[in-house]
TIKEVEX-80378 format. One record per residue (C-alpha): residue in one letter; x, y negated, z negated. Coordinates in steps of 0.25 Angstrom, whole numbers, plus 2048, in hexadecimal, padded with zeros to 3 digits. Layout:
N
  marti   px   py   pz
      A    X    Y    Z
...
***
This chain:
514
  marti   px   py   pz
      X  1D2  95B  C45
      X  1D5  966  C4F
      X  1C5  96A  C4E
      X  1C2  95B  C51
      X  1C9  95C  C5D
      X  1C4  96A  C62
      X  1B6  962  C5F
      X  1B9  955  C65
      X  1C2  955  C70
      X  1B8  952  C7C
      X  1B5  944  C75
      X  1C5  944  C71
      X  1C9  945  C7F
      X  1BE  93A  C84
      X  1C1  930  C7A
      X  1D1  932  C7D
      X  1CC  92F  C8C
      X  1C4  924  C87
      X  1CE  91D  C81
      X  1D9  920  C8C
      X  1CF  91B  C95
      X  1CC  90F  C8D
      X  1D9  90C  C8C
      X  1DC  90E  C9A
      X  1D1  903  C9E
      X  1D5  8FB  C94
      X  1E3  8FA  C9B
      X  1DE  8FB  CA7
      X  1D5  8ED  CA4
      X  1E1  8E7  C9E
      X  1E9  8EA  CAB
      X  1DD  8E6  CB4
      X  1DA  8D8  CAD
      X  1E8  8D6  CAB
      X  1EC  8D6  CBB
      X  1DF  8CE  CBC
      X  1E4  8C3  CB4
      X  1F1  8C4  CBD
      X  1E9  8C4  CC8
      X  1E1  8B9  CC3
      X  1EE  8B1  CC0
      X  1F5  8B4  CCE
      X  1E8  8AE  CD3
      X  1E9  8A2  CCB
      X  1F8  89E  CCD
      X  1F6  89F  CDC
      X  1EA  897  CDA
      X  1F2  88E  CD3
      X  1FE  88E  CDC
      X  1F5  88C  CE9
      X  1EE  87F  CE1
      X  1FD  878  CE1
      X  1FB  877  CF0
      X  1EC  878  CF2
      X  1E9  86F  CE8
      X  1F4  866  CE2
      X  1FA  863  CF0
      X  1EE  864  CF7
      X  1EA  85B  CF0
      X  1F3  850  CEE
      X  1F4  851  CFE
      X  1E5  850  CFF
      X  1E5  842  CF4
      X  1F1  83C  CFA
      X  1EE  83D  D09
      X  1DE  83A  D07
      X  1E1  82E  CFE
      X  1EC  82A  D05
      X  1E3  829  D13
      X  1D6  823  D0C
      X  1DA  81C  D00
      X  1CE  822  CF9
      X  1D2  827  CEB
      X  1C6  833  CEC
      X  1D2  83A  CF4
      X  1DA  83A  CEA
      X  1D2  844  CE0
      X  1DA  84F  CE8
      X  1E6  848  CE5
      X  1E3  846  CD7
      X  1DC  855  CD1
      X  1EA  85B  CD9
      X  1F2  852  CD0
      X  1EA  856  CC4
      X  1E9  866  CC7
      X  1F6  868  CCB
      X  1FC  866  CBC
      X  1F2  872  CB9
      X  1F4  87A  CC3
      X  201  87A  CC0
      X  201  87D  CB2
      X  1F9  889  CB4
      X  200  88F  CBE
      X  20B  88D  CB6
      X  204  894  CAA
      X  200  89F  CB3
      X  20F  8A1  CB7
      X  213  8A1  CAB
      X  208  8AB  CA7
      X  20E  8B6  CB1
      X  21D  8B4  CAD
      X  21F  8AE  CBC
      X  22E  8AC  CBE
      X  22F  8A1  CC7
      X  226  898  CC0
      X  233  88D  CC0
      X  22E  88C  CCF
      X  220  887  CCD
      X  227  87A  CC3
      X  22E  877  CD1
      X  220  876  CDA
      X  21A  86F  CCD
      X  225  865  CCF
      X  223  862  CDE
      X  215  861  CDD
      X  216  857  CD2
      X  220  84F  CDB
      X  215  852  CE7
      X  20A  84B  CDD
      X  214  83F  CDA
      X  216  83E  CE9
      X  207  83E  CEB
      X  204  835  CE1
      X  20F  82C  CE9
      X  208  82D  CF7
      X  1FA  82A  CEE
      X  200  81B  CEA
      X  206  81A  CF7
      X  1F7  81B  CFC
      X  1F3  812  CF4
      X  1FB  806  CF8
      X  1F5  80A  D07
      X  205  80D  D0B
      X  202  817  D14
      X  20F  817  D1C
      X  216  81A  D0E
      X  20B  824  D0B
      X  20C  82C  D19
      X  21D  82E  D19
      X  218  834  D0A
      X  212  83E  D12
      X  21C  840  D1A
      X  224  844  D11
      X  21D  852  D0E
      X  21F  854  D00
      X  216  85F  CFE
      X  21D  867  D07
      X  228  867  CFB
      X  21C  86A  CF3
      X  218  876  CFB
      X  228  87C  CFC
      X  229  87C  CEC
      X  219  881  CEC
      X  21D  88B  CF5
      X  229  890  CEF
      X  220  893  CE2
      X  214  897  CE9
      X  218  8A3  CF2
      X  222  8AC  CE6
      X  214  8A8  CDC
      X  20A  8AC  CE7
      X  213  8B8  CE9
      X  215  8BB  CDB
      X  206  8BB  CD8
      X  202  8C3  CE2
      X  20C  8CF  CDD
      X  207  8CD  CCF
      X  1F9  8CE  CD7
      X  1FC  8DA  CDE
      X  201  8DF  CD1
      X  1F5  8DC  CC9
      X  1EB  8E1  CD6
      X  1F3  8EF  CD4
      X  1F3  8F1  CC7
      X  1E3  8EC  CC7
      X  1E2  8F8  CD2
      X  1EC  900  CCA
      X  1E1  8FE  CBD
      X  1D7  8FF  CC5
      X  1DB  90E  CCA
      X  1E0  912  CBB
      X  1D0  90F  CB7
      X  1CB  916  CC2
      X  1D4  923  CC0
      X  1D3  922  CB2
      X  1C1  922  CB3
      X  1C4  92E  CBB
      X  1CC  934  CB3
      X  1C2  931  CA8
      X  1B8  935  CB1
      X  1BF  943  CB7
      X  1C1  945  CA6
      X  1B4  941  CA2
      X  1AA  949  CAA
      X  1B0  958  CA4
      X  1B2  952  C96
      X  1A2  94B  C97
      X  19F  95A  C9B
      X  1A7  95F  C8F
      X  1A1  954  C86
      X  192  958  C8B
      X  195  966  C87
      X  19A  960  C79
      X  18F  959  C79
      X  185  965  C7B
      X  18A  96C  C74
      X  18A  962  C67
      X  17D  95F  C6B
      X  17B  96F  C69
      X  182  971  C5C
      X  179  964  C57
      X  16E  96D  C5D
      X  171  978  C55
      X  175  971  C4B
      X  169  969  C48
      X  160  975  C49
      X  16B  97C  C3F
      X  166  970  C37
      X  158  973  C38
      X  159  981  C35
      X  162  97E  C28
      X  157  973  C25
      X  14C  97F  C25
      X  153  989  C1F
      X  15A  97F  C14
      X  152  974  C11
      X  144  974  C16
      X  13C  97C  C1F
      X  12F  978  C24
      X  12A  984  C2A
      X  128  97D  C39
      X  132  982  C44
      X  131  976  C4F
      X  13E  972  C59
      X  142  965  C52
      X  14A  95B  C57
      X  159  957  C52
      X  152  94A  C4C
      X  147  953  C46
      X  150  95C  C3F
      X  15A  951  C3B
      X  14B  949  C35
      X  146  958  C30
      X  155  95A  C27
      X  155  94C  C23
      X  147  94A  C20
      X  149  959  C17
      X  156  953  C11
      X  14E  948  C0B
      X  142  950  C07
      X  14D  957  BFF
      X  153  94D  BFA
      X  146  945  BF5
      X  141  953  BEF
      X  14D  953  BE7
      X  14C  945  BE3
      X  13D  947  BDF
      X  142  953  BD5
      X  14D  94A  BD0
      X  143  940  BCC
      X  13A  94C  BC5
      X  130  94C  BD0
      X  12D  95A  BD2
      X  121  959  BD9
      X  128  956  BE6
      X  126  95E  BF2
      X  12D  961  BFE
      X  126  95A  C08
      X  122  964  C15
      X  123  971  C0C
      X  117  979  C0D
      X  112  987  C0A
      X  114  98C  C19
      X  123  987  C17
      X  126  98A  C09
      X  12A  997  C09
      X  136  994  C16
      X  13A  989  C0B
      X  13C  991  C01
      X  14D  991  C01
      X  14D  982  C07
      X  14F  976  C01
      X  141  972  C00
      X  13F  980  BFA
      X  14A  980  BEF
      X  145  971  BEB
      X  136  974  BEA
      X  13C  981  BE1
      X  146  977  BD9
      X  13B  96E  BD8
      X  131  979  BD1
      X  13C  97E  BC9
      X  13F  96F  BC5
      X  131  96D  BC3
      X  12F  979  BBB
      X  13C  974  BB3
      X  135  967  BB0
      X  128  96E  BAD
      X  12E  976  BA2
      X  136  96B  B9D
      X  127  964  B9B
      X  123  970  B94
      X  12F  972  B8B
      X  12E  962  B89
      X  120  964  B86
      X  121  96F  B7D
      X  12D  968  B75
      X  124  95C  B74
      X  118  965  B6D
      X  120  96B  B64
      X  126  95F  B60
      X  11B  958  B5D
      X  115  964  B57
      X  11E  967  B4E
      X  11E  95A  B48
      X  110  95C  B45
      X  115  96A  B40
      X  11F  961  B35
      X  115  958  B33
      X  109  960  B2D
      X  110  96D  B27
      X  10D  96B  B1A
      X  0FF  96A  B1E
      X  0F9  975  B26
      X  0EC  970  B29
      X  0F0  964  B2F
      X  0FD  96C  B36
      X  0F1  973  B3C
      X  0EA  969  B41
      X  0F4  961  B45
      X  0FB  96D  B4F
      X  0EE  971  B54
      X  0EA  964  B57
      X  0F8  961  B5E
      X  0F8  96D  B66
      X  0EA  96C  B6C
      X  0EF  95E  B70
      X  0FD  962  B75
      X  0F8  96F  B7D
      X  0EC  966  B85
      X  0E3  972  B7D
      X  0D5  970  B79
      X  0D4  978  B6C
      X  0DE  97F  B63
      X  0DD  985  B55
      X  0E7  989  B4A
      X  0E6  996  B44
      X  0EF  998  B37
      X  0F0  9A6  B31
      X  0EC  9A7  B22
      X  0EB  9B3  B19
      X  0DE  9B4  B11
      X  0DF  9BF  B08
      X  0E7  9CA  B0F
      X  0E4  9C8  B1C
      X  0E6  9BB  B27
      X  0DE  9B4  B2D
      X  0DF  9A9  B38
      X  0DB  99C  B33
      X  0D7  990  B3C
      X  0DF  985  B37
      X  0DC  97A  B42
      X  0D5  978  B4E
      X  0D5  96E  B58
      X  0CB  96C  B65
      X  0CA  961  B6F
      X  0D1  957  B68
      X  0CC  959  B5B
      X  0D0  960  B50
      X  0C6  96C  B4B
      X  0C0  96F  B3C
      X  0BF  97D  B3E
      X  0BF  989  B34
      X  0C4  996  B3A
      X  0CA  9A3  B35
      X  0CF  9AF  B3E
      X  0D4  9BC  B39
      X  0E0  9C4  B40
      X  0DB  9C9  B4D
      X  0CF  9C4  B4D
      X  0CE  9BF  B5A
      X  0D6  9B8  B66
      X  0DE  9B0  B59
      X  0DE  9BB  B4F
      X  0E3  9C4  B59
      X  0EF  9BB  B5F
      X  0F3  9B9  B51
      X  0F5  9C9  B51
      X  0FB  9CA  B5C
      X  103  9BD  B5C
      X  104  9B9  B6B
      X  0FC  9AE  B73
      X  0ED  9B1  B78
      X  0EA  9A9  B83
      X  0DD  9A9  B8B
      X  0DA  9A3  B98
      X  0CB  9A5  B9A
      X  0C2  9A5  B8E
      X  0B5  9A9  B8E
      X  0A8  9A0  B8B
      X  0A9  9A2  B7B
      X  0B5  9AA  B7A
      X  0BB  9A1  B71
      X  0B0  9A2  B66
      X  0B5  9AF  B65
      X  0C2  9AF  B66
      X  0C6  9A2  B63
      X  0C5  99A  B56
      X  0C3  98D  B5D
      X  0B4  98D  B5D
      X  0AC  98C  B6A
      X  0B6  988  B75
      X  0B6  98B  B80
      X  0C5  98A  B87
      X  0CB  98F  B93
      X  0D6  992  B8E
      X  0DB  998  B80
      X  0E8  99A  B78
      X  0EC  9A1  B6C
      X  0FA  99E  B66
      X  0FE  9A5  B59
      X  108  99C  B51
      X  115  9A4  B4F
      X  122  9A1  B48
      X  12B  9AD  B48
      X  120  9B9  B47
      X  116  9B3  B3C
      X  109  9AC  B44
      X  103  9A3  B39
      X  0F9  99C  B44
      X  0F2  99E  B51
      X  0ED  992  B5A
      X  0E2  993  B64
      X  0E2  98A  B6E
      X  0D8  987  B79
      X  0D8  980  B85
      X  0D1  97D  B93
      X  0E0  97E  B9A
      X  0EA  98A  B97
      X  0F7  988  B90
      X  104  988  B97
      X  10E  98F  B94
      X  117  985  B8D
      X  10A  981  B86
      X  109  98F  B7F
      X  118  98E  B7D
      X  116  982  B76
      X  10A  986  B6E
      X  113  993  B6A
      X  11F  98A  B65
      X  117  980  B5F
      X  10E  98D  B57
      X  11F  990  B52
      X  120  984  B4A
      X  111  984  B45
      X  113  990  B43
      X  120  98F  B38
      X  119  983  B33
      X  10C  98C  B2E
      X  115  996  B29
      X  11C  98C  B21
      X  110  985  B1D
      X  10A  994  B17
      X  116  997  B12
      X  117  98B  B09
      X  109  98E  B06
      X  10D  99B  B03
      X  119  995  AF8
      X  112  98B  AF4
      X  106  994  AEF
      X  111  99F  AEB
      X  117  992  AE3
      X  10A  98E  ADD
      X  107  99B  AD7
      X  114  99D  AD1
      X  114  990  ACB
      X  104  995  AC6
      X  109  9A1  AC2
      X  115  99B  ABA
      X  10C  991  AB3
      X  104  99E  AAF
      X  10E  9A2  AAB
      X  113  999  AA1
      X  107  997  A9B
      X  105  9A6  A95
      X  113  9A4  A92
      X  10E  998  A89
      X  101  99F  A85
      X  10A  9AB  A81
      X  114  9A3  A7A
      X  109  99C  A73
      X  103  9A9  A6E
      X  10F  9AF  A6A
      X  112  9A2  A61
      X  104  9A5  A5C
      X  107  9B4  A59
      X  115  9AE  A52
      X  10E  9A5  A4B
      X  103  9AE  A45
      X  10F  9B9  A41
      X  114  9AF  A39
      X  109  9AB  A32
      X  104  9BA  A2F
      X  113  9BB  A28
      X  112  9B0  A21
      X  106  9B5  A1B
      X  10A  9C3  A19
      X  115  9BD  A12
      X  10B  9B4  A0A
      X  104  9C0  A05
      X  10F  9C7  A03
      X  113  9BD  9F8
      X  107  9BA  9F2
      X  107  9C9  9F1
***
């Protein structure tokens, strides 16, 4: 509150002068209109009161004796409005009277009286006149009954004219004593406005300076925090206030772009002559949040792709283990396919005799798969020399026919060349070669390499169910052979028996007949 004050007190202090000053006019217009009103209504009672004479017996006099002298009845018209005005008059002189509280209003009932008796008089002379009585109607003159009138309107009319005119003098002084309160009061005002307008100006400029400031404090924050486009020009206050908004919304679209998983957007007015003065703004950090949220997506893509593959080829990898030509095929085939590649072959290691040879199981080029008949030995070559060392070959730039000689695909030519041995744990029971006019990516070899694991286990499974089912077949062999010299020699022992029993029997025969 205090600071509020400290700040505010120039504009405290001319709104407290405001209102006093306001409130002084308003009294001083309630003062000036009231003691016009009064002097309005003194005006109109001594109006009023000068009509009883200048009009109601004026005019009866003027209707009576005019009529009276030419019997015309045009002469009564003066006769006949004071008749009918003078009720009115009364009444609002009365209302007027009333109006201001007058005390001796009990007077005007008195000349209200004598002037109705006047009128019955009048009236009198009038039908006198008309029966051409004119001795009667000149001692009616004579008798002077509006001076009566005049005595009672007199006795009213001088205290009221005397009354009004104080309460006329009192509303003229204190028109004039309004008047001076305005006129001291606007210079007042006016000796008080002059150093506290000079105080206000200095205010003024000196807001008008801290806005200054202020507003190029704003441009400086807007360069150094949110965007900064490289051109140092002196702008306007409504071209930094447009420049910060304008940047607000450019922030606030590129946010909502990302948030809708466009990351392609771009701050509009960032360049490479400004990029490196952007690089802790705003716009800098966005353009690095979006590439990080682009590369984010990127590898989500890649890891999505790679979980797909391996999926779908390890289905293929359940489907066809227990026939490994057709697993072969059908791995090779799919991963030519998957990879964008042109050419791939399956090498699976067999022994022949005592020593191992590379054995080309599959092969599948541009689409369609490849009846070809292919054996390597160990290090021989780009393929038998991956399988010794057990790593990825890759070559970028192949010469014209290189592959003819290094390569167990035939006469392709690619671009681009890729050896995979097949490993699960530290056994490699295949290699892959593939080919292509575009080189892998990385998340490709990745997935080459993880998808060779689970081939890989399925070939060693594969062989070593060969490998039990022979060893199971020879035993079974060997356990039939077996038995059968076990028959043959139970056979020749029962002969053997047999002819033992029969040689003593027939030594015992000759030993008898001996």
């Amino acid at each position: 509150m205090k600071k509020f004050l400290t700040e505010n007190w120039i504009i405290l202090v001319i709104g407290v002068f405001l209102i006093v000053s306001m409130a002084m006019a308003i009294r001083n217009n309630y003062i000036i209109e009231k003691n016009h009103e009064l002097q309005q209504e003194a005006e109109l009672i001594h109006k009023h009161t000068q009509d009883i004479l200048s009009k109601t017996m004026h005019g009866l006099d003027l209707g009576v004796r005019g009529f009276g002298l030419t019997k015309e009845e045009s002469m009564l018209v003066p006769y006949k409005e004071a008749v009918q005005t003078s009720a009115i008059n009364f009444k609002r002189l009365d209302s007027l009277l009333e109006k201001q509280q007058y005390s001796e209003r009990s007077v005007l009932s008195g000349v209200k009286n004598e002037i109705s008796n006047y009128i019955q008089f009048s009236q009198n002379m009038v039908d006198v006149a008309k029966s051409d009585n004119m001795p009667v109607f000149i001692d009616m003159l004579k008798q002077d009954k509006g001076y009566d009138v005049w005595k009672k309107y007199s006795a009213f009319a001088d205290p009221l004219f005397k009354h009004e005119e104080e309460l006329n003098n009192k509303a003229r002084a204190n028109y004039q004593a309004a008047m001076r309160t305005n006129l001291i009061m606007q210079i007042s005002i006016l000796l008080l406005a002059v150093p506290l307008l000079y105080f206000f100006i200095i205010q003024i400029r000196k807001e008008r300076d801290g806005r200054t400031a202020l507003l190029k404090k704003v441009e400086e924050n807007d360069r150094k925090l949110v965007f900064n486009s490289g051109v140092n020009t002196k702008s306007s206050s409504e071209e930094i206030n447009e420049n910060s908004i304008q940047n607000v919304t450019k922030a606030s679209q590129f946010i909502a772009s990302m948030a809708e998983g466009n990351y392609e957007v771009d701050w509009t007015g960032l360049t490479d002559a400004n990029r490196e003065l952007n690089r802790a703004t705003l716009a800098g950090n966005l353009i690095q949040l979006r590439n990080k949220l682009k590369r984010v997506k990127q590898e989500d893509e890649k890891r999505n792709w790679i979980n797909e593959g391996l999926a779908a080829f390890s289905e293929i990898v359940r489907s066809h283990q227990h026939d490994m030509k057709g697993l072969a095929e059908q791995c090779v085939s799919y991963l030519t396919r998957y990879l964008g590649a042109q050419q791939a072959g399956l090498f699976i290691v067999e022994d022949e005799g005592e020593r191992k040879q590379l054995v080309l199981a599959a092969c599948y080029a541009f689409n369609r798969k490849k009846f070809i008949q292919k054996k390597i030995s160990i290090g021989e070559g780009l393929i038998g020399q991956t399988y010794l060392e057990g790593d990825i070959v890759q070559m970028k730039q192949i010469p014209s026919g290189y592959t003819h000689i290094t390569s167990g695909l035939g006469e392709a030519t690619p671009g681009y060349l890729v050896i995979v041995p097949f490993k699960y744990e530290t056994v490699i029971p295949a290699i892959i070669e593939i080919s292509s006019f575009k080189d892998l990516e990385e998340h490709q070899l990745q997935f080459v390499k993880r998808a060779g694991e689970h081939l890989a286990s399925a070939i060693l499974n594969s062989q070593t169910t060969q490998k039990m089912k022979a060893l199971l077949e020879a035993s079974a062999y060997n356990e039939q052979q077996m038995k059968q010299r076990e028959e043959e020699l139970r056979q020749n022992m029962e002969e053997l028996q047999a002819t033992q029993e029969e040689l003593v029997r027939k030594s015992r025969r000759e030993e008898v007949m001996a």
